[in-house]
C-alpha positions in Angstrom: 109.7 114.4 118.2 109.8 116.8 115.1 107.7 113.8 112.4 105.6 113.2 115.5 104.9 117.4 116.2 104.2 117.5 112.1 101.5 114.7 112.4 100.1 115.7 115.3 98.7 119.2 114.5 97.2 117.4 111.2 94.7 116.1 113.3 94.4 119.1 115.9 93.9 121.9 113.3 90.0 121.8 114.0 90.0 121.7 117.5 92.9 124.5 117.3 90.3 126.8 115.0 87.8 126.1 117.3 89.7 127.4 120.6 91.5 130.1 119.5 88.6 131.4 117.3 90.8 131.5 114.0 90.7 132.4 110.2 91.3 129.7 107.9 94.5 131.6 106.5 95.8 131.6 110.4 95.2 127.6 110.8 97.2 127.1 107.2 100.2 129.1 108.6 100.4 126.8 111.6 101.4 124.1 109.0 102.9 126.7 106.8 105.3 128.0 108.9 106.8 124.9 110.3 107.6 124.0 106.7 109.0 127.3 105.5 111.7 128.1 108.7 112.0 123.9 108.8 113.0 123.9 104.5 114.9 127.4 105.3 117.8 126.4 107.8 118.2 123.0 106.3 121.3 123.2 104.8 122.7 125.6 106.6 122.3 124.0 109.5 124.0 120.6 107.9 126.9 123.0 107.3 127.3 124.8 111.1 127.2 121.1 112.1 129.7 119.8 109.9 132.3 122.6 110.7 131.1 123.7 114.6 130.2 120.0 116.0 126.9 117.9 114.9 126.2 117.1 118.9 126.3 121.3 119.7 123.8 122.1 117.3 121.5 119.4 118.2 121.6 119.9 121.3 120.8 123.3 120.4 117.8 122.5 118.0 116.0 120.3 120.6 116.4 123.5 123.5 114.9 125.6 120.2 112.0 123.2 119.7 111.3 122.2 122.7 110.6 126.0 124.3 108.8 126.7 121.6 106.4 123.6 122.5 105.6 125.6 125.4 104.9 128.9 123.8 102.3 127.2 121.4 101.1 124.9 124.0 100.2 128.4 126.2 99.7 130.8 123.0 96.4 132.8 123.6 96.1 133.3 120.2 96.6 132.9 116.7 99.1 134.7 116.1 101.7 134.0 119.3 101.0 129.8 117.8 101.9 131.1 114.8 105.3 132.8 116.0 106.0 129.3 117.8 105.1 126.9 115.0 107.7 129.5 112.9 110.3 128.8 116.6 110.1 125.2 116.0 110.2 124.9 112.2 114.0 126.3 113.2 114.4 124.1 116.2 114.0 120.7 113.7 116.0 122.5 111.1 118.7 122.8 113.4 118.6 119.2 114.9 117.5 116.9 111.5 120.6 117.6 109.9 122.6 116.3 113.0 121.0 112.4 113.3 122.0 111.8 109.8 125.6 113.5 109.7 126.5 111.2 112.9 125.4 108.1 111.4 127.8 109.1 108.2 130.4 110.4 111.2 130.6 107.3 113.5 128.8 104.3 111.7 131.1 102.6 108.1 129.8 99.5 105.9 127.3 97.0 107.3 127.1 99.3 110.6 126.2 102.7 108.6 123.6 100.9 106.7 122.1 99.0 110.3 122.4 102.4 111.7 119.7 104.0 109.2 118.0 100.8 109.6 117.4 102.0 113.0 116.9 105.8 112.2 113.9 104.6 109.8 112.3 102.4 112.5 112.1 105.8 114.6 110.4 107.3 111.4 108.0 104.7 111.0 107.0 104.7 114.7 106.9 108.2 115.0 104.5 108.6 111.3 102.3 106.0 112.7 101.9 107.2 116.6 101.8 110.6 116.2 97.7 110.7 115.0 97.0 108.2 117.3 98.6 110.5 120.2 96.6 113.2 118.7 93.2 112.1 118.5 93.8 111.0 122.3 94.7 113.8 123.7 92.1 116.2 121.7 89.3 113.5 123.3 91.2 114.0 127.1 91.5 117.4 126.3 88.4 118.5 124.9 88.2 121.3 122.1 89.9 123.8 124.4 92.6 122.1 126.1 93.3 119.1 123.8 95.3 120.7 121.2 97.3 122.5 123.7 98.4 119.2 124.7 99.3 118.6 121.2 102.4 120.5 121.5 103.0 120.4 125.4 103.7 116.7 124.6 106.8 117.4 123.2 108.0 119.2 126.6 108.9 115.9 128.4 110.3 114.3 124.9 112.6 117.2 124.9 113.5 117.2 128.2 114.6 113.3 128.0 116.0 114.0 124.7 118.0 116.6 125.8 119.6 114.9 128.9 120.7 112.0 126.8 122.3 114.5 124.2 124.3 116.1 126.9 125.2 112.5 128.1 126.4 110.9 124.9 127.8 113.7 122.2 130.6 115.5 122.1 129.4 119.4 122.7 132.2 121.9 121.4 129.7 124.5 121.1 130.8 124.9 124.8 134.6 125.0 124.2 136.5 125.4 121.2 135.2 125.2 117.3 136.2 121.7 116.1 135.7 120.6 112.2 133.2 117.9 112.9 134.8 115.6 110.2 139.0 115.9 110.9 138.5 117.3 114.6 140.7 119.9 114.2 140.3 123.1 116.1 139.0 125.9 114.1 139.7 129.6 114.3 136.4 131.6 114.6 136.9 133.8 111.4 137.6 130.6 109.5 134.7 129.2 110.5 132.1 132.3 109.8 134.1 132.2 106.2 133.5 128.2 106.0 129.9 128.6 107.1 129.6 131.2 103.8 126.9 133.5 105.6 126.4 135.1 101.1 125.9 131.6 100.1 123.1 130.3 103.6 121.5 133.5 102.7 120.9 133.1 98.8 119.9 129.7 99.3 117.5 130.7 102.4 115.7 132.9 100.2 115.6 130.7 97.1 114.0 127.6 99.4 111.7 130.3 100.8 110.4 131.4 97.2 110.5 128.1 95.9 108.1 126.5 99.1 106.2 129.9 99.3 103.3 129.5 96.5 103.0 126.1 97.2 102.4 126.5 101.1 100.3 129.4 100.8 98.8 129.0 97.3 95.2 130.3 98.3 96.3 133.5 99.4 96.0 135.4 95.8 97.2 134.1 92.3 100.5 136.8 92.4 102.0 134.7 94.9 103.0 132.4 92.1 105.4 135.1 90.7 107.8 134.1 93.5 108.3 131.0 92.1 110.2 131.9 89.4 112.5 134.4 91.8 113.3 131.4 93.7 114.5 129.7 90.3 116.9 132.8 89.2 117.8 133.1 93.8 119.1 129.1 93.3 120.9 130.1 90.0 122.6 133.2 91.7 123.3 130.9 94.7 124.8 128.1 92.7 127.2 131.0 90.4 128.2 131.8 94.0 129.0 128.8 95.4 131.5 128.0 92.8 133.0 131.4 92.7 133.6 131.3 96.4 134.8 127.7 95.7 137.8 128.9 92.9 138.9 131.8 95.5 140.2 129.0 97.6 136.9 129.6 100.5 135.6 126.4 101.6 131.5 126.6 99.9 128.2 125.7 101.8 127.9 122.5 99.7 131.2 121.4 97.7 129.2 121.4 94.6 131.3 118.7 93.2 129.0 115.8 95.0 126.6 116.3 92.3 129.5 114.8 90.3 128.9 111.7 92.8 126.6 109.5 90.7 125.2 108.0 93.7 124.2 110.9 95.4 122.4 112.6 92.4 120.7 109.4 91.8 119.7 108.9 95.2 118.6 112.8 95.7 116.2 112.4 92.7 114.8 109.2 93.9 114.0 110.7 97.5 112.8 113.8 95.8 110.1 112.7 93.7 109.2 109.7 96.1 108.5 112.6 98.6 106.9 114.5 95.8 104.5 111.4 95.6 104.1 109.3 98.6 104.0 112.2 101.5 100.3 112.8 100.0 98.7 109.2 100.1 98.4 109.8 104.1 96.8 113.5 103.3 94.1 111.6 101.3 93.5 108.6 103.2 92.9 110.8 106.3 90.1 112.9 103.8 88.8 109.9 102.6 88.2 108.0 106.1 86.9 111.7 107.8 84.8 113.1 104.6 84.1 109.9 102.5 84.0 107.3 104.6 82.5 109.7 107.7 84.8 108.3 110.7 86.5 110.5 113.4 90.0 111.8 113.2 90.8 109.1 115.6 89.7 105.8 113.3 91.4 107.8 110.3 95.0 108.0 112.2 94.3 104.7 113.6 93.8 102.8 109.9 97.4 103.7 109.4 98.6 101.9 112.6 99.5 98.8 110.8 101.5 100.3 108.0 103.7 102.6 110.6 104.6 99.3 112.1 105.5 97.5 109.0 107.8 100.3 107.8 109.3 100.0 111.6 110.3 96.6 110.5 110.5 96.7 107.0 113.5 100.0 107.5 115.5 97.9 110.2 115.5 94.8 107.2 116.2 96.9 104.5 119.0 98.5 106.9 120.6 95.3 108.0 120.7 94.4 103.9 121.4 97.1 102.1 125.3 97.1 102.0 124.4 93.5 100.6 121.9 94.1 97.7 122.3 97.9 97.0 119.6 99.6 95.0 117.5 96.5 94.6 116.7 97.1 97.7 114.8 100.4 97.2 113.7 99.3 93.7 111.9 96.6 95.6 110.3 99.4 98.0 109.2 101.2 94.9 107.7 98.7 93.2 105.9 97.4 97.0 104.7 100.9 96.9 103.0 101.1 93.1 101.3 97.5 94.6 99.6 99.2 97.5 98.7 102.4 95.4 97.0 100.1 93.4 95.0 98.2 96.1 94.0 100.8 97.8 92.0 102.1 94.9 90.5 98.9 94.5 89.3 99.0 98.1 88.2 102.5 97.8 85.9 101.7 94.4 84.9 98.6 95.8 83.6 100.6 99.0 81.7 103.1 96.7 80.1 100.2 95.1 79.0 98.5 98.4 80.9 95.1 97.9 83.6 95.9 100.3 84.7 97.4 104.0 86.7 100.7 104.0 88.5 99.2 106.7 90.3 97.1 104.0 92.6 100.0 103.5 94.6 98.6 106.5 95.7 95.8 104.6 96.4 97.7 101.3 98.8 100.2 102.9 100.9 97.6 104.4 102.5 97.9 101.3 103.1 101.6 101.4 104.1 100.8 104.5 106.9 98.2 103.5 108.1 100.7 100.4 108.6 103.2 103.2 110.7 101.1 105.6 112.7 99.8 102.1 113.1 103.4 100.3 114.2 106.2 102.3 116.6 104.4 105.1 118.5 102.2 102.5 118.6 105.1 99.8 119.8 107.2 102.4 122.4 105.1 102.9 123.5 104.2 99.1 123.6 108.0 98.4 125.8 109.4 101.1 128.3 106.2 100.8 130.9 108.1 98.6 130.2 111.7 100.2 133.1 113.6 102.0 132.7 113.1 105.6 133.6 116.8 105.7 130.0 117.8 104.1 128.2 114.8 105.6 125.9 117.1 107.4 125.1 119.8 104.4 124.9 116.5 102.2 122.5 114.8 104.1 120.8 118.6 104.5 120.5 118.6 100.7 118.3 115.5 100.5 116.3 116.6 103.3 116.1 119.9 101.6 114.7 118.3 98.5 112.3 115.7 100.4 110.6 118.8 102.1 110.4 120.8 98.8 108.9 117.4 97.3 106.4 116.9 100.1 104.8 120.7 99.7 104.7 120.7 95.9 103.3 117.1 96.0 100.5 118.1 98.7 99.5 120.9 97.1 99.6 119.9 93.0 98.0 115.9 94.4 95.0 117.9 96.7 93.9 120.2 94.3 93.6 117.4 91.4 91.9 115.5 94.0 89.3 118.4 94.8 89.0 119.5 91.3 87.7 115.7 90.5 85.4 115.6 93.6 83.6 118.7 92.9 82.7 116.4 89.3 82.6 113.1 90.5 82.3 111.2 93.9 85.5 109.6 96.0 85.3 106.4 93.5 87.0 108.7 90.9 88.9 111.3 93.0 90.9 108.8 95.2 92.6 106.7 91.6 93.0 110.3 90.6 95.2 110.9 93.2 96.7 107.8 93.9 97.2 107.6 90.1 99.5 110.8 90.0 101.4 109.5 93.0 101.8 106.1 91.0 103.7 108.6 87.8 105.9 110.0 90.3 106.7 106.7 91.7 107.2 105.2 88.2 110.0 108.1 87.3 111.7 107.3 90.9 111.6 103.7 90.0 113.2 104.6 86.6 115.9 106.5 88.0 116.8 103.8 90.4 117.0 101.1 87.6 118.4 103.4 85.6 121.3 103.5 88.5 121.8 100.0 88.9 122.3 98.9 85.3 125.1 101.9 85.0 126.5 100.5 88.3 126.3 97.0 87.0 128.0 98.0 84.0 131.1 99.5 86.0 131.2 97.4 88.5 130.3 98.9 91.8 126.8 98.0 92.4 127.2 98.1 95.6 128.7 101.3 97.6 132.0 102.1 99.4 132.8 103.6 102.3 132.6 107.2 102.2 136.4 109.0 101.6 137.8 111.5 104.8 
């Protein structure tokens, strides 16, 4: 519901300009502001899960998101969307962390790694659909009602969603505070003191001033000097975490995972394939709708096959991945570098009148297949040795850094892509763009090499159950 709500509005922001009458800056902030209160509660989130009961807050998260479908589905302007895009940015902050902390929770071994298998067929699906859904209901719809039906879509998601919550997970939100991870019941000022309200705040405000310039760069060229506030914020938050850590307080985040080679590996992989990959489906969409001159509907559509090859590919790599390790996801990487590479041919080949656009289809199966094999198994391989008492704010961490990843990508990848189009014609601006994502993708690969020969040499290529 929350990838599908993200790719969704990507293909109603016209039709949403057009009906409510908006400025440009009012159409950014309904992507904006899903990104910033989304990045924001992350981790905090993670944490309130891990100590309060994962099934509570979720359930909690999809009530958050799912009224504020309805207010933005009824808003009679831009700026009571833009309070409920802000509404549900929480409500998936709240609920994201949740999946992945009961996967670590209830799933060990073979069964963790099928169980993100699963988790990234969802992903897939819900990447590939969510356009297609779009450009539907905008054509059923029409300019004025077709957006609202963007986001009143999510109402009868939520509702199902929501019933099966209360059926299946425990919800001790409505009795007593349980620690998530031993079970045991938890005094209220314990857990305010475990939740570390100083330490949620501080690194709140560092995520905010970190995302900030990259989110709303166009607004004026100051807003870059709250970039490096955000830098000094996650300094001050860190100094405090481990102060609060020697005074005998349980932290946010036990700072000592980063000690976990695993899960720094696997952070920085997801990190800077997020920094790269999020933006091939930004440009693909530009090139098919301004190059190529098709409807929104035909540009969500050449996707289709890839969403359903990463469907496949994640429940593969998820079924293998306790097997093979990170040659696994170095095999995703280096699937993904092919299809980067292919789809520039296709796109120069196009320009020169030797080949169909709709080519593309076939290229991006591979991005597809370096999806499905990337961010399900490396999920798994870097919370294997992770406390299952942080599984949640763990788990929040690498979705932290995947959304951070995703806004500086966009933004750095589509202004190098513009900047070359205002000299030269798609034939150039796409392998400019697709050739940044390639770096990225290079310094991800060389990270997860990098992680497998140190494994090799110790012994433990493959991971271990996480510890209690």
């Amino acid at each position: 519901m929350s990838l599908v709500g993200v790719s969704i509005v990507n293909v109603a922001l016209p039709s949403i300009q057009q009906g409510l009458d908006a400025a440009q800056s009012d159409v950014q902030w309904v992507l904006s502001g899903y990104a910033l209160t989304f990045g924001i509660v992350l981790v905090a989130a993670g944490r309130a899960g891990d100590l309060m009961g994962r099934g509570g807050i979720f359930i909690l998260g999809v009530v958050i998101f799912t009224a504020s479908s309805v207010a933005a589905g009824l808003a009679p302007n831009a700026d009571a969307l833009n309070a409920a895009r802000f509404m549900q940015g929480l409500g998936s902050g709240l609920l994201n962390p949740q999946g992945v902390g009961m996967i670590q929770q209830y799933f060990r071994g073979a069964e963790r790694g099928r169980a993100f298998g699963f988790f990234g067929s969802a992903v897939g699906v819900a990447v590939g659909i969510g356009p297609i859904i779009g450009g539907l209901l905008i054509e059923l719809g029409g300019p004025d009602i077709g957006w609202r039906l963007t986001f009143l879509v999510n109402v009868p998601i939520g509702l199902a969603c929501l019933a099966l919550a209360l059926l299946w997970f425990p919800r001790p939100l409505f009795s007593r505070i349980r620690d998530a991870a031993t079970g045991r019941v938890v005094r209220v000022g314990d857990a305010v003191r475990a939740l570390d309200p100083v330490g949620s705040v501080l690194l709140g405000l560092a995520v905010l001033a970190v995302l900030l310039p990259f989110v709303e760069s166009g607004v004026t060229a100051l807003i870059w000097l709250v970039l490096p506030v955000g830098v000094l914020l996650a300094y001050a938050w860190v100094r405090w975490e481990r102060r609060y850590a020697r005074k005998g307080n349980s932290p946010m985040v036990d700072l000592n995972i980063f000690s976990t080679r695993s899960f720094t590996n696997g952070s920085i992989i997801v990190a800077l394939y997020f920094l790269g990959m999020t933006s091939i489906w930004v440009l693909v969409a530009l090139y098919m709708q301004d190059g190529a001159g098709h409807s929104a509907l035909a540009a969500g559509a050449v996707g289709i096959p890839a969403a359903l090859i990463s469907a496949v590919a994640a429940h593969w790599a998820g079924t293998r991945v306790m097997t093979y390790g990170r040659k696994v996801v170095i095999g995703g990487l280096v699937s993904a570098l092919a299809g980067l590479a292919l789809s520039v041919a296709v796109v120069v080949l196009h320009e020169g009148g030797h080949l169909s656009e709709w080519w593309l289809m076939g290229s991006l199966v591979f991005i597809g297949i370096a999806q499905g094999s990337v961010i399900s198994p490396n999920q798994t391989l870097t919370l294997a040795d992770v406390p299952l008492a942080y599984a949640g704010s763990s788990g929040a961490i690498m979705q932290t850094g995947q959304r951070i990843g995703t806004s500086v990508g966009i933004a750095v990848i589509t202004a190098a892509v513009f900047a070359a189009l205002d000299a030269a014609s798609w034939a150039v601006a796409v392998p400019v763009g697709f050739g940044l994502i390639a770096v990225v993708v290079v310094l991800a690969l060389g990270v997860g090499v990098k992680d497998l020969r140190d494994r090799s040499r110790t012994g433990t290529e493959l991971p271990v159950p996480a510890r209690p």
